[in-house]
N, C-alpha and C positions, 0 to 999 in steps of 0.2 A: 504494500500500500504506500502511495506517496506521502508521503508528510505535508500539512496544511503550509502554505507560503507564508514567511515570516512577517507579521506585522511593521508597517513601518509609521516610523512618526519624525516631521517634521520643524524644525523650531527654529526661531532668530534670535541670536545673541548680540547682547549689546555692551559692550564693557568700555567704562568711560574710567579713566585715570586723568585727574587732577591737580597740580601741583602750584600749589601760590606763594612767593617769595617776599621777604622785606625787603628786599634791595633786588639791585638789577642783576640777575646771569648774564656772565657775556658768551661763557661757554656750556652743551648740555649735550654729552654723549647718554645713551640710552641701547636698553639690550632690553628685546620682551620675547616671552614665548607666549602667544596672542593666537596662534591660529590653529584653528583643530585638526587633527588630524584627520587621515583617510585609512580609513581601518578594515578587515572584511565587512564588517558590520553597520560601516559609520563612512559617511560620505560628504565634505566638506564641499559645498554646491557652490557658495559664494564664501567670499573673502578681502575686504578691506582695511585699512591701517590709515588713519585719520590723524595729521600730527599738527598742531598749531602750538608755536609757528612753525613754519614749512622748513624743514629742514636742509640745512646746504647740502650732506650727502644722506643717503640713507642705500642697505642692502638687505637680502635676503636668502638664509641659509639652512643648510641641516647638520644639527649635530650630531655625535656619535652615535644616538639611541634612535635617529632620525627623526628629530623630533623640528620642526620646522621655526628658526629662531630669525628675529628681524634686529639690525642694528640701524644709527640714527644717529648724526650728530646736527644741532640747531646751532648756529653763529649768530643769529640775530639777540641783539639784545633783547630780556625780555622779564616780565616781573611774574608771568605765568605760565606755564604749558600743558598743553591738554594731547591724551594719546586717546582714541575712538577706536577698541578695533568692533569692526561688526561683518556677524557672520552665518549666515545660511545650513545650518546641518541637516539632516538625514542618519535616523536609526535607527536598526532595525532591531526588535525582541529576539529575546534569546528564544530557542528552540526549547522545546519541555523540558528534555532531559539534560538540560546542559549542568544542572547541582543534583544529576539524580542517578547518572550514569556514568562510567567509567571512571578515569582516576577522580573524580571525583567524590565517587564512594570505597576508591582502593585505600590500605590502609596509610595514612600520612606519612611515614618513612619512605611508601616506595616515590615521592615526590621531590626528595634528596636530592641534587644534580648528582649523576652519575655517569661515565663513559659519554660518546660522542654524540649522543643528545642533550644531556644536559652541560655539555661543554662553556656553548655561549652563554648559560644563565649561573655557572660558577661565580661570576661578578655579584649579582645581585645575591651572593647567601655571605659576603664577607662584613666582618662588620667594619665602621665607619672611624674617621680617625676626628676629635677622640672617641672613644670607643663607646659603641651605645650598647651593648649586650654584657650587662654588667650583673652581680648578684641578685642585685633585685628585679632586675627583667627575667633573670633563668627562674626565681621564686614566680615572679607573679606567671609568668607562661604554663607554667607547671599542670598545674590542674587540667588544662587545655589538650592536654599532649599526652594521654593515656598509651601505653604501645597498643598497636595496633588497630586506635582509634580511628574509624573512616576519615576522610579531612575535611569532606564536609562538613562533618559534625565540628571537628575542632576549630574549623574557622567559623561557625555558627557560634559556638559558644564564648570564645575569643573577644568576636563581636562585641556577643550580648553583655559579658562581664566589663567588658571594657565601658560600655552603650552604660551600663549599671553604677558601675563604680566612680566614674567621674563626671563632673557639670561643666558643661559647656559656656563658658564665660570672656564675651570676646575684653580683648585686652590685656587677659591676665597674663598673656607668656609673649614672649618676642620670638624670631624666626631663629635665634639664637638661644632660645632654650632647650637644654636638654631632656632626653627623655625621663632619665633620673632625677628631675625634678619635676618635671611631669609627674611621677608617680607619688613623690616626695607631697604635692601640694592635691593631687588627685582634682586638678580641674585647668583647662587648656581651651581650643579650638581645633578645630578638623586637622589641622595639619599635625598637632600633639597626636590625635589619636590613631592618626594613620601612621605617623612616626614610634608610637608605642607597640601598634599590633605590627611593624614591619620589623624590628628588634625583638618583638618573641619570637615570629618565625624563622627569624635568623638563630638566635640562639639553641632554635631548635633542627639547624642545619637546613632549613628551606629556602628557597632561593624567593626572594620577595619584593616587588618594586613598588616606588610613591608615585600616585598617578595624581594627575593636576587638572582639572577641569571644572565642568559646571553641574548644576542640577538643574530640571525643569522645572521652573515657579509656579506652571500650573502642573498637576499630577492628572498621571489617566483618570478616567471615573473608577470609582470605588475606593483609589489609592490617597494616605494622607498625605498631607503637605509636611515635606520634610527640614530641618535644619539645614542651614547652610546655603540656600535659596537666598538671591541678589548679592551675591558674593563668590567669588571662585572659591569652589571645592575642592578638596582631597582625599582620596582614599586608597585602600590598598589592594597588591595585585599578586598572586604567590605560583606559582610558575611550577607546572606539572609537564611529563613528557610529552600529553598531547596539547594544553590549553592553558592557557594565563585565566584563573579565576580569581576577580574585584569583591571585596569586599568591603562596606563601609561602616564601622561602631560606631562613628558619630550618630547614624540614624538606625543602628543593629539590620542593616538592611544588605543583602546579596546584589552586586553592581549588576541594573537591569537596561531597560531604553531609555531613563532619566536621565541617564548620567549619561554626559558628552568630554568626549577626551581629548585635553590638549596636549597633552604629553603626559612622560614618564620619565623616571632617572633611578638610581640609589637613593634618591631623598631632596627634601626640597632643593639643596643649594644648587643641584642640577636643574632644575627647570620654575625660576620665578616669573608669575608674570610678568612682572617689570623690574629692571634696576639701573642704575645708571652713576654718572659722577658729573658733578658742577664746578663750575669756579664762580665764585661770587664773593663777596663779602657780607650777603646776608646770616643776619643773625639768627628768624627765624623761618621756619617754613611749617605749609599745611598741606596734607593729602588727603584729597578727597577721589575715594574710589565708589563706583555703581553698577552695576551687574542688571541686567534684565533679560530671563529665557522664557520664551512664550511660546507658544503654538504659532507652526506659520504656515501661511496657504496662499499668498502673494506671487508674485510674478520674480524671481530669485533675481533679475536684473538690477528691482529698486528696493531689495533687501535695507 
């Protein structure tokens, strides 16, 4: 019997980056990774990069993980500058069995990178320098990692203890805190929690990436409205011999067609939305970031 055609859904993304100065820039280089990718799944239809002021040079590249990354340098003098990326996706639903079948009910060891499959994804099971797989990440994983526990189960409950244990409070950690303090304070944002459950799976030899992207503001019918909606998302991604399966604690939810993917790396500092360096002799500065993902059914030209 043929299997029913995969559901697809459509949505526009709007991400506006902000930046307001006390005094003049005269110089602003800038690095973002803004544009989504193209996946079997996931179809990036349209794609723009909106930069005021209009910058004297600007390029467009792929990094190591292919992850699609734009740079930018502005020379005009300026007291503000605004980055717009906007973008047209296409996703399509998982298949039934995609958490129901194969390694995904095999037991979690055999997910281990091993011989010349999991070669390429040796990278992503190493830990990070300083080191994130510390005593109390191998404590708190524990219970998760029963032997021969299916891995779905383990990344389900991973999720939910994590989803459990900590509150979700923007501000309270910087992209510079650690996991270990994360755990220490037991309350972060998406990128904490995705950086916490990417450091159990490592410490438990699984090879695991940080995935960057968005969630959809409006959810299908019947589905709730989840955290982390008007804002870039993160969550995490654990690497089996046949499939990469996403997982997010923030919302104890399995990554389905909500979630649209800008990239991936070892962990944030590989793929920020934006960052960049100024000259100026301003004292202070404001950023104001806006996120908007909607349902789209428009004509993808005037996205």
């Amino acid at each position: 019997m043929t299997p029913p055609a995969a559901a697809t859904r459509r949505y526009r993304i709007i991400h506006r980056t902000e930046y307001r100065y006390s005094d003049v820039v005269t110089s602003s280089y800038g690095r973002g990774f803004l544009t989504p990718r193209d996946l079997s799944r996931q179809r990036c239809l349209h794609h723009e990069l909106r930069i005021d002021p209009e910058p004297a040079d600007r390029s467009t590249g792929r990094d190591g993980y292919g992850n699609t990354t734009t740079y930018f340098h502005v020379t005009a003098p300026h007291r503000a500058l605004s980055v717009t990326s906007a973008s047209v996706v296409e996703v399509d639903s998982l298949p039934p069995q995609h958490y129901s079948a194969g390694p995904a009910v095999a037991p979690w060891e055999a997910a281990r990178p091993a011989g010349r499959a999991g070669a390429l994804a040796t990278e992503f099971s190493l830990d990070l320098r300083p080191p994130e797989i510390t005593d109390s990440v191998r404590d708190y994983a524990a219970p998760s990692f029963a032997p021969g526990r299916p891995l779905i189960d383990a990344l389900r409950d991973l999720s939910s203890r994590i989803h459990a244990d900590f509150t979700y409070r923007s501000g309270s950690t910087t992209v510079s805190t650690l996991v270990d303090e994360v755990l220490a304070e037991r309350e972060g944002v998406c990128q904490d929690f995705a950086r916490l459950a990417i450091a159990c799976l490592r410490a438990n030899g699984l090879a695991a990436s940080y995935v960057s992207g968005y969630l959809a503001t409006d959810p299908p019918e019947g589905k709730e409205r989840m955290v982390g909606i008007d804002s870039t998302h993160a969550w995490a991604s654990v690497w089996t011999p046949e499939l990469w399966l996403g997982f997010d604690p923030t919302n104890d939810k399995m990554v389905d067609e909500r979630y649209i993917v800008v990239g991936w790396g070892r962990d944030y500092a590989d793929i920020p939305p934006l960052q960049g360096i100024i000259y100026t002799h301003s004292k202070r500065s404001v950023i104001k970031v806006s996120v908007d993902v909607a349902p789209f059914e428009g004509d993808v030209v005037h996205a």
